[in-house]
SELO-871598 format. One line per 8 residues: number of its first residue (from 1); their letters; for each residue x, y, z of C-alpha. Coordinates in steps of 0.2 Angstrom, whole numbers, always signed. Layout:
BEGIN
NUM	a	X Y Z; ...
// end
This chain:
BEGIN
1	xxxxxxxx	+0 +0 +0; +15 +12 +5; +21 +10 -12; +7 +13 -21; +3 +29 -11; +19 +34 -16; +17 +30 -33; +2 +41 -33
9	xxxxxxxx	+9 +57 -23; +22 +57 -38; +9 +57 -52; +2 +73 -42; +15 +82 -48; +15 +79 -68; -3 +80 -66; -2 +96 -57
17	xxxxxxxx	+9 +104 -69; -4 +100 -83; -19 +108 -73; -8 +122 -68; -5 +124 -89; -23 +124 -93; -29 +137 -81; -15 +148 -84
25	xxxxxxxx	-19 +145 -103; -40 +148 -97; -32 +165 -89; -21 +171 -106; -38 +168 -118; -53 +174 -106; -59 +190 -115; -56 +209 -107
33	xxxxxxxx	-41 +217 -99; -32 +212 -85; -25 +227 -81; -42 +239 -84; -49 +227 -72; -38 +226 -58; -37 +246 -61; -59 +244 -59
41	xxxxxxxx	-60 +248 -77; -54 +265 -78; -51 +272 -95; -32 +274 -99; -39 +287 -110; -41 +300 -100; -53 +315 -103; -50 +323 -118
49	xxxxxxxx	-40 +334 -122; -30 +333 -105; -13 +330 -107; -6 +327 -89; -22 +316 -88; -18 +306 -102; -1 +303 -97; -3 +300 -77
57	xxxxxxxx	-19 +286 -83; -5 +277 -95; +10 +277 -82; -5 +269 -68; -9 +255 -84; +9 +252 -86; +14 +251 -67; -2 +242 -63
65	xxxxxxxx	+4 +229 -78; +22 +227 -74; +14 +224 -55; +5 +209 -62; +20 +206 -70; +11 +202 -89; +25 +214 -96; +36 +198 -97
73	xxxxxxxx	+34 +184 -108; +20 +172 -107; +31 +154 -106; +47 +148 -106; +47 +149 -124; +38 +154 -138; +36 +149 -157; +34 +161 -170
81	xxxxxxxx	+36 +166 -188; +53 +176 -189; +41 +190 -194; +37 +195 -178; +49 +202 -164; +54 +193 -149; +50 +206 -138; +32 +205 -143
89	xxxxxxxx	+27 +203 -126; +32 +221 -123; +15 +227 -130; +5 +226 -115; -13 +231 -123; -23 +216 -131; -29 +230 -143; -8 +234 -147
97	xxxxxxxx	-4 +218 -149; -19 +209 -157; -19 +224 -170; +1 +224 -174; +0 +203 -175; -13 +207 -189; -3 +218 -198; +12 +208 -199
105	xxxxxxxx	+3 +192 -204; -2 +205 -219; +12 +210 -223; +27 +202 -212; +40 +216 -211; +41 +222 -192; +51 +237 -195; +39 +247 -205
113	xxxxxxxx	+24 +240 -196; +34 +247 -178; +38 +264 -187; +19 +265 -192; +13 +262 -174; +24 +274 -169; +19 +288 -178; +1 +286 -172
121	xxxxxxxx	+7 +286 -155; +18 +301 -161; +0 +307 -169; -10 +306 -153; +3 +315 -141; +3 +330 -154; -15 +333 -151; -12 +337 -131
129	xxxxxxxx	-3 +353 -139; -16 +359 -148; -26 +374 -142; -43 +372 -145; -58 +384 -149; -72 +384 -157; -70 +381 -176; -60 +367 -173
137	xxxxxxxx	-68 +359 -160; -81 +345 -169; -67 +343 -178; -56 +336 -163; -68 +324 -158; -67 +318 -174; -50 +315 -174; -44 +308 -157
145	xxxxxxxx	-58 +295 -162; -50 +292 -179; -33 +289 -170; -39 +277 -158; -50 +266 -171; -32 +267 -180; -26 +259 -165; -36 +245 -167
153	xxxxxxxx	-40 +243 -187; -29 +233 -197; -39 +233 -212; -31 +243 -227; -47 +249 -232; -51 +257 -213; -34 +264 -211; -37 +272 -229
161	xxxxxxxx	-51 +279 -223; -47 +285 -206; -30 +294 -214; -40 +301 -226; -52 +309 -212; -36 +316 -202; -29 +323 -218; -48 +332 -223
169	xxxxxxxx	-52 +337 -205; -33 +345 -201; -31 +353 -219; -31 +371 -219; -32 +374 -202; -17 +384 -193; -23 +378 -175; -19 +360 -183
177	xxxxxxxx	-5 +364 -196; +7 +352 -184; -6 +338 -182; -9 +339 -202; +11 +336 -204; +9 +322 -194; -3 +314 -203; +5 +316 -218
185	xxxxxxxx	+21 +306 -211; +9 +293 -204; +0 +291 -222; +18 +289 -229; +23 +277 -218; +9 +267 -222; +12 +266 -239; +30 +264 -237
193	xxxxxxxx	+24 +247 -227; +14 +241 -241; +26 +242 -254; +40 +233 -243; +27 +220 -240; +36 +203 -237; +26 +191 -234; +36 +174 -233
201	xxxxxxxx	+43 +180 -215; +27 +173 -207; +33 +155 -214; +48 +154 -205; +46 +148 -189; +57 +156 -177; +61 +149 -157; +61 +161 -143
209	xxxxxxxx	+67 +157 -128; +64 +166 -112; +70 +158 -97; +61 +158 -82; +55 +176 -81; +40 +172 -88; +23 +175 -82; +19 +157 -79
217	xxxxxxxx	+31 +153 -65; +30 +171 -60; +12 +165 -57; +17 +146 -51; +33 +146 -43; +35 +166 -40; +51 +175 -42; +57 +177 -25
225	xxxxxxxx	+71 +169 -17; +65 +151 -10; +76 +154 +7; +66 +171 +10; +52 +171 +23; +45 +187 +17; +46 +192 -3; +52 +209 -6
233	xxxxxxxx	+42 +222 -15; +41 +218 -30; +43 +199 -31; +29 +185 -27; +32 +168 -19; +20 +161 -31; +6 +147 -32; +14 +133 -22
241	xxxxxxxx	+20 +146 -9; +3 +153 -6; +2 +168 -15; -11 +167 -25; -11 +185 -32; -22 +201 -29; -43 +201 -30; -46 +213 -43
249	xxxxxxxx	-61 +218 -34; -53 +227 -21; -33 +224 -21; -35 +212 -7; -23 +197 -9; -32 +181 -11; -24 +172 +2; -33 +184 +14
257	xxxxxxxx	-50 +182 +5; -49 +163 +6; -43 +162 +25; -59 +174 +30; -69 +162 +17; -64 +144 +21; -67 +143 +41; -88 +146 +37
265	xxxxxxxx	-88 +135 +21; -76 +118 +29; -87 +123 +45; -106 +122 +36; -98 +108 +25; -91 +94 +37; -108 +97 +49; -118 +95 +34
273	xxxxxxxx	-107 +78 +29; -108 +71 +47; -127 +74 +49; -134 +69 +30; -119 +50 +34; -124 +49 +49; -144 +46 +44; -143 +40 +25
281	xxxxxxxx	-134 +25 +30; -145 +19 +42; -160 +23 +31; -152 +14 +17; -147 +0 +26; -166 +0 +36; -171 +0 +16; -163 -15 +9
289	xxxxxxxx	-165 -24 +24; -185 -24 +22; -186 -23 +3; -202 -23 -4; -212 -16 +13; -224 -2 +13; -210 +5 +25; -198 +5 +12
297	xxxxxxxx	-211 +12 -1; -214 +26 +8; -194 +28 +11; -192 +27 -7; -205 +40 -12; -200 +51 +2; -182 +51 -4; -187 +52 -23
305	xxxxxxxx	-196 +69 -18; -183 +77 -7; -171 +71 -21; -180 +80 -31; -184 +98 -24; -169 +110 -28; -161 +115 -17; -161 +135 -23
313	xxxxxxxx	-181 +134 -22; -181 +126 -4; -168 +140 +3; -182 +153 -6; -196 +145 +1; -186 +146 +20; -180 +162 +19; -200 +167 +12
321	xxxxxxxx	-209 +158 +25; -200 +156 +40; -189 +172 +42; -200 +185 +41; -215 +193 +49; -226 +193 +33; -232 +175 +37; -231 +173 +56
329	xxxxxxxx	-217 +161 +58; -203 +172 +60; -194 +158 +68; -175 +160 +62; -167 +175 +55; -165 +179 +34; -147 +181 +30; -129 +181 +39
337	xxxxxxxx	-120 +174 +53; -127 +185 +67; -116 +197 +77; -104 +194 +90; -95 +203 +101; -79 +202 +114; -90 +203 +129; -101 +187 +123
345	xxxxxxxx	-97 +171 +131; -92 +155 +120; -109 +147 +122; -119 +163 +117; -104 +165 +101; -109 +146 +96; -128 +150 +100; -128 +163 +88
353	xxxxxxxx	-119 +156 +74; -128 +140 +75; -147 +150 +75; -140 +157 +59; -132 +141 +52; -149 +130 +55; -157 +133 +37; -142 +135 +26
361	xxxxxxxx	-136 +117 +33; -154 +110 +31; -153 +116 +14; -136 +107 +9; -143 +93 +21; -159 +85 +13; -152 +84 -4; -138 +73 +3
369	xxxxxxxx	-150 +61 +13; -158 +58 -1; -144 +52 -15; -133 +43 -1; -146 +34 +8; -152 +26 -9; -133 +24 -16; -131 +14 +0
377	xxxxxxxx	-148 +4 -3; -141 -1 -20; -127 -7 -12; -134 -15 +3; -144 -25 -8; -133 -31 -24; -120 -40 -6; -135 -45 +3
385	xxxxxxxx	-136 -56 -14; -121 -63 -13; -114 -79 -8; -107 -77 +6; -120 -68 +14; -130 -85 +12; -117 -96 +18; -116 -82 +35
393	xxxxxxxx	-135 -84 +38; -135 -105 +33; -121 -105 +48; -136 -98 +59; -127 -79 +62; -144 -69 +67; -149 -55 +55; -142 -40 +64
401	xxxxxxxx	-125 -50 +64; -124 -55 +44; -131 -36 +41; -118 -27 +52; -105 -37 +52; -105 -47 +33; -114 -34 +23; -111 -17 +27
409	xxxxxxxx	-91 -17 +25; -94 -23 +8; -109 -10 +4; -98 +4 +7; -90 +5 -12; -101 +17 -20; -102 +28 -3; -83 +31 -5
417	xxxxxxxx	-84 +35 -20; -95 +49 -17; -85 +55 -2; -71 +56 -12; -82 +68 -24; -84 +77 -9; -68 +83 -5; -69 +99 -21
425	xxxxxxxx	-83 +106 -13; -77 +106 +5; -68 +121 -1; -78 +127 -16; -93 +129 -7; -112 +130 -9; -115 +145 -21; -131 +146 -21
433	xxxxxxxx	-134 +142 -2; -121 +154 +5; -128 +168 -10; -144 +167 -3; -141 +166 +16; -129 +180 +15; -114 +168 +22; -95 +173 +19
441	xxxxxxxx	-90 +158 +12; -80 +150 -2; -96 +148 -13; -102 +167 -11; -84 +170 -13; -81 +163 -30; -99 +168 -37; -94 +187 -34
449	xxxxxxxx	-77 +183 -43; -86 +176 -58; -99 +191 -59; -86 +204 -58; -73 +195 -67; -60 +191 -57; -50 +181 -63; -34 +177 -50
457	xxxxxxxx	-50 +171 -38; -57 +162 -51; -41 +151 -55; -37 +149 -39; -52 +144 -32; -52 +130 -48; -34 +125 -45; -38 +122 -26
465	xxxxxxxx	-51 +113 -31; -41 +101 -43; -29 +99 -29; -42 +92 -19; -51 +82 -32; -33 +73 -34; -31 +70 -15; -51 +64 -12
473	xxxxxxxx	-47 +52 -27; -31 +45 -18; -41 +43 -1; -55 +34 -10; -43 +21 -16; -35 +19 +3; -53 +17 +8; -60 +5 -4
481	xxxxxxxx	-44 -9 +1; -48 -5 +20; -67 -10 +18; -65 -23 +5; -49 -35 +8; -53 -40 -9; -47 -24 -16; -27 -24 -20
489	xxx	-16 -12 -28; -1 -19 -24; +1 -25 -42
// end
């Protein structure tokens, strides 16, 4: 047994590596910003026509990114088409880079697509010097939005047409006698990049390679010093030191989220698990054993309907009816944990929380009565069938005996199996139960990530959870040779 457990520890690791690629790779291709969004989506635009604006919103973008450190590479290595620089990471903005990697599959020469970038950059900074008044002022709101569709547009009919807009709305104006130059230049440079159009570059595959300052083991093993206890400013520890990142709901670092989180959702989960056990598996058991009866009839519907309710509805129905005022049974309040304070004594703490905690764990409760206690009736009855369950009762063992004793060890298979199931969402949570009881947990936790986006929660909370579906897996397989003798993975 040792040696298979240690057999299994050591597939963690490849098979960690390969979750830790795919959410990483789920992180690098979900749509929006990262950096707008750890920033609360503020426009790195700046109002127009401020200067100092513009520039102080674009320095926060770019500090804000190099913080999450996606100014680095993406991997260890990349491979490309020798058209485009190795240093393409350097383009922060999806809308920078996504537009330049469309240019240069069009035309494949990267110095006359950089220069061209540049001068729309150089564009945009010339219109901070413009004084503006009223004859030109419709016309520089035409503009700055010309220059940022130019940004984004790789289409040689669009750019035309943008160019050809700055040209006829900067012509023969003094005020924009310098933009006009500029636009000019920038029309020349374009042309210039189509005539030196060279193609076959995007069909040489070029290999970059990186090292380790990557954004993936930034992200997985961090880039601080192992032998540090604290990381300096600057660095992270990384995913397998517990640094999971910042929320980008409020700066807060995960870790401290999940640690406020996990106490409320381990706590509502393992009651839940030790009330709905410690009643499905008598009841199955009391099922088998009278097969057929109108006791096991009415078990069996009763089951089939409890099975069968949501458990959403039946947290509405609660919080409707027995919380409130409106319908006289205002017997357990609506939402929360309750509030404690320092002068309270331990039992009034525990009092208070467990008045709150009543109908959120009946809620994850019923459900779970319901699917055990028949998995374990299955079971009970497909050993009670067997063999040597005849040959105990033909030895005259009582009932009780060949049911406890003969039976139930060996019924336990398909139980396992759902407890090792289990083991995700002792950390993941309920999230519709804790949403609708107002509880702090993990389930709340990761549904508020997923409205507002927050990605560094989100992967977390989905890597933690692959982390435990791995160790459940392994504790199932300890279990299942512990119940049955039968069962050996020695070979």
């Amino acid at each position: 047994m040792f040696k298979y457990v240690a057999k299994r520890i050591a597939y963690f690791i490849p098979t960690l590596l390969i979750i830790s690629l795919i959410t990483f790779g789920l992180s690098k291709i979900t749509p929006g910003d990262p950096v707008k969004l750890a920033l609360g989506n503020r426009d790195s635009g700046g109002d127009a026509g401020q200067a100092l604006e513009k520039m102080a919103s674009e320095k926060a973008y770019y500090e804000k990114a190099e913080n999450l450190g996606l100014n680095l590479p993406t991997f260890y290595l990349a491979v490309t088409s020798s058209a485009l620089p190795d240093t393409m990471y350097k383009f922060v903005k999806k809308a920078d880079k996504e537009t330049l990697t469309d240019l240069t599959s069009q035309y494949g020469n990267w110095k006359e697509i950089s220069a061209y970038h540049s001068q729309i950059k150089d564009l945009e900074l010339s219109l901070f010097d413009v004084v503006v008044d009223n004859t030109i002022f419709e016309n520089m709101k035409e503009i700055k939005q010309k220059v940022q569709l130019l940004y984004m547009t790789s289409e040689d009919i669009d750019i035309n047409n943008h160019i050809k807009s700055l040209l006829k709305n900067t012509e023969g104006q003094p005020l924009l006698n310098n933009v006009y130059i500029k636009a000019q230049k920038l029309q020349a440079l374009y042309e210039e990049m189509k005539e030196k159009k060279s193609v076959f570059q995007n069909y040489i595959p070029s290999l970059n390679w990186y090292g380790t300052n990557n954004q993936y083991h930034r992200w997985l093993f961090g880039n601080a010093p192992w032998f540090l206890g604290e990381a300096e400013p600057g660095q992270t520890k990384g995913f397998l030191r517990g640094d999971f990142g910042q929320s980008y709901l409020d700066s807060r670092p995960i870790a401290s989220k999940l640690k406020d989180a996990i106490p409320w959702t381990l706590l509502m989960n393992i009651l839940s698990l030790i009330i709905f056990y410690s009643i499905s598996i008598p009841v199955g058991v009391f099922s088998a054993t009278n097969k057929g009866t109108k006791t096991d009839r009415f078990t069996t519907v009763l089951l089939f309907l409890m099975y069968s309710l949501p458990s959403f509805w039946i947290a509405t129905l609660l919080v409707t009816f027995i919380t409130t005022d409106e319908y006289g049974l205002n017997l357990f309040p609506t939402y929360g944990l309750g509030e404690v304070d320092d002068d309270m004594s331990f039992i009034e703490v525990v009092g208070t929380r467990a008045y709150h905690l009543v109908l959120p764990i009946f809620c994850l409760v019923y459900g779970g009565i319901a699917y055990v206690s028949r998995q374990m009736r299955t079971g009970m009855l497909n050993t009670l069938g067997q063999d040597y369950i005849r040959t105990a009762r033909a030895k005259g063992n009582d009932e009780k005996t060949v049911v406890w004793k003969h039976a139930f060890r060996n019924s336990l298979i398909p139980i396992i199996t759902i407890f090792s199931g289990i083991f995700p969402g002792l950390i993941a949570g309920s999230f519709v139960i804790e949403y609708i009881f107002s509880i702090p947990g993990m389930g709340k936790l990761a549904l508020e990530a997923l409205t507002a986006r927050d990605f560094p929660m989100i992967f977390t909370v989905m890597m933690l959870g692959a982390i435990l579906t791995l160790i459940g897996n392994l504790v199932a397989d300890i279990m299942y040779s512990l119940v049955d003798p039968r069962i050996s993975f020695e070979k």
